[in-house]
C-alpha positions, -999 to 999 in steps of 0.1 A, spaced: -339 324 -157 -320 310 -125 -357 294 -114 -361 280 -148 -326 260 -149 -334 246 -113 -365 231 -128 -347 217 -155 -316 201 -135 -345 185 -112 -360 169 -138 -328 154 -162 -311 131 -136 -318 90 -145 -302 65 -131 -295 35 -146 -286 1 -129 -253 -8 -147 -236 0 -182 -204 -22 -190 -213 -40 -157 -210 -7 -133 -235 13 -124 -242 41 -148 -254 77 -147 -274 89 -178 -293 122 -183 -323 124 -198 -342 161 -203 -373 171 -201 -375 140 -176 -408 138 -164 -429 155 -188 -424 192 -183 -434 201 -217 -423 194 -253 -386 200 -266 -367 181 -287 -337 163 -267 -307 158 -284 -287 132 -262 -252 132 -252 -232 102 -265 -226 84 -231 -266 87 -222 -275 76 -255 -255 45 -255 -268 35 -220 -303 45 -230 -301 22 -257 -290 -9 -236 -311 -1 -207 -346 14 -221 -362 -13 -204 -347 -3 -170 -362 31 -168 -389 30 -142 -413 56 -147 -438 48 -176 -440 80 -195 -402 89 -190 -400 52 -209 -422 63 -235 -409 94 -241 -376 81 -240 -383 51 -271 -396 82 -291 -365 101 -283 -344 69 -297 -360 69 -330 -361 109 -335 -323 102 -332 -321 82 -361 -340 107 -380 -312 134 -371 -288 111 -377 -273 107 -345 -275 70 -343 -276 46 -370 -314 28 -376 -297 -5 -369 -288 4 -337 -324 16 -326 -335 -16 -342 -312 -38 -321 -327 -20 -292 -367 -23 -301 -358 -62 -309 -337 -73 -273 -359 -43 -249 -400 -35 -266 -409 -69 -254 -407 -61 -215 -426 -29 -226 -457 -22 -208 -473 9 -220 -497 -5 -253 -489 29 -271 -457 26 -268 -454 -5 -283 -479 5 -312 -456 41 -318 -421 23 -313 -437 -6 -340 -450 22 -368 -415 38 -365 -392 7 -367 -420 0 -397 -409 31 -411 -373 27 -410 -375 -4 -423 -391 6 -454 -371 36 -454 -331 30 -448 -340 -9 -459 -355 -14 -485 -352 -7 -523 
């Protein structure tokens, strides 16, 4: 168990370069792709996440972090106008093509979904 929770703590610390203009600490788990869980962020790391995406320098903690973002809207942790404010000012500095074809089909989604009808 103890070897287990060592693994994790190494591999949820991000750092982000500044939130409200000082420099920020989020955490993101499962960090660097140790497996599959679904990650339920805390409030502060989800609201720097969602100004800062783009800052995140390793490419699959980025894409695994813009698929986290929209599996909180589906839990209803963050509203979809919020992720959607995010895709519009941070997918266009995104490098990884899947990521910007997965991010697209979900913002596709809730747009159709929470929008319209």
């Amino acid at each position: 168990m103890e070897d287990n929770l060592n693994l994790a703590l190494d591999a949820i610390e991000n750092t982000c370069k500044f939130y409200k203009g000082r420099p920020g600490l989020a955490y993101f788990p499962n960090a660097n792709n140790k497996g599959y869980c679904r990650v339920v962020l805390d409030p502060i790391s989800l609201e720097i996440f969602l100004s800062s995406v783009d800052q995140v320098q390793d490419p699959a903690d980025r894409s695994y972090l813009w698929r986290t973002l929209a599996d909180h809207v589906h839990m209803e942790k963050i509203k979809p106008e919020a992720f959607l404010e995010c895709v519009n000012s941070k997918l266009g500095s995104e490098t990884v093509e899947l990521s910007i074809q997965i991010t697209l089909e979900k913002s596709l989604y809730m747009l159709n979904h929470f929008f319209v009808g």
